[in-house]
C-alpha positions, 0 to 999 in steps of 0.5 A: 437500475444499476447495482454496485458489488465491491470487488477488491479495492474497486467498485464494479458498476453492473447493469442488470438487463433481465431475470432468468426463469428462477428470478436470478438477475443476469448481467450484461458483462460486456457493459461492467466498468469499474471505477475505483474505490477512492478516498473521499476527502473528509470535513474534519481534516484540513485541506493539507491532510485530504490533500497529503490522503489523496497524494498517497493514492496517486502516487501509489505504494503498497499496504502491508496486510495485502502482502504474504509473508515472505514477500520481498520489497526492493524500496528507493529512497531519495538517498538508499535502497533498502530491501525488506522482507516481510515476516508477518505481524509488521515484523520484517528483516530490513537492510540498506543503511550503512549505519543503521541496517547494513546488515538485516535487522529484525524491525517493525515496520510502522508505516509511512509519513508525509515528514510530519506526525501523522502516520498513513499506518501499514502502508509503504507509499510512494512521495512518503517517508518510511517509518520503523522501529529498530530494536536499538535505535528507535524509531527512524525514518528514511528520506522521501520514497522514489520507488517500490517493487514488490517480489511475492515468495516463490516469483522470479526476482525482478532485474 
């Protein structure tokens, strides 16, 4: 009979194929396939919500609380390039924006949005729209995300 363990964002699927002599199962590693931990769609939200949840899957992005403090992220939007680094706690120094940020300013970063209400919290996806609080401004949100590159502390800086 199959077992499931959880092992980061993905389920591995092992089979069990005997006992040693203890009574410990031994698994076959040659047969383990993983299968992704993905979104199930839920009955209380509308199609539109379960179809903007799985998107966000699809395209990908990045969730903040897996990220290490100091880890810069290079994010292209429609319209800028804006360069975050993250100092933990959701606070991060942002630049990028002639007018709002063209220097690093200390903000907190809120998450991401589909360009409605309703906020996909600590995560930074690609297809959505960042959102953060400035300390002057508010609240702003950038134009739609094309692409995210993540460079952890002490990495090589990517081209």
């Amino acid at each position: 009979m199959p077992s499931h363990r959880m092992s980061g964002s993905c389920i591995l699927l092992c089979e069990r194929i005997s006992t040693d002599g203890v009574g410990l199962e031994v698994m076959d590693t040659d047969t383990t396939q993983i299968y992704p931990n993905l979104y199930m769609p839920h009955p209380n939200f509308s199609d539109e919500v379960n179809r903007n949840i799985v998107q966000s899957e699809i395209e990908g992005g990045v969730h903040l609380d897996h990220l290490t403090e100091g880890t810069t992220l290079r994010i292209e939007t429609q319209h800028r390039w804006y360069t975050i680094v993250l100092l933990g706690q959701g606070n991060a120094l942002i630049s990028g924006h002639p007018q709002f940020c063209p220097a690093p300013v200390l903000v907190r970063i809120v998450g991401s949005t589909w360009g409605g209400s309703m906020l996909k919290s600590r995560f930074i996806g690609r297809g959505m729209h960042l959102e953060f609080r400035h300390p002057t401004l508010q609240t702003i949100t950038t134009s739609r995300i094309v692409d995210i590159q993540a460079n952890r502390p002490g990495a090589p800086a990517q081209a």
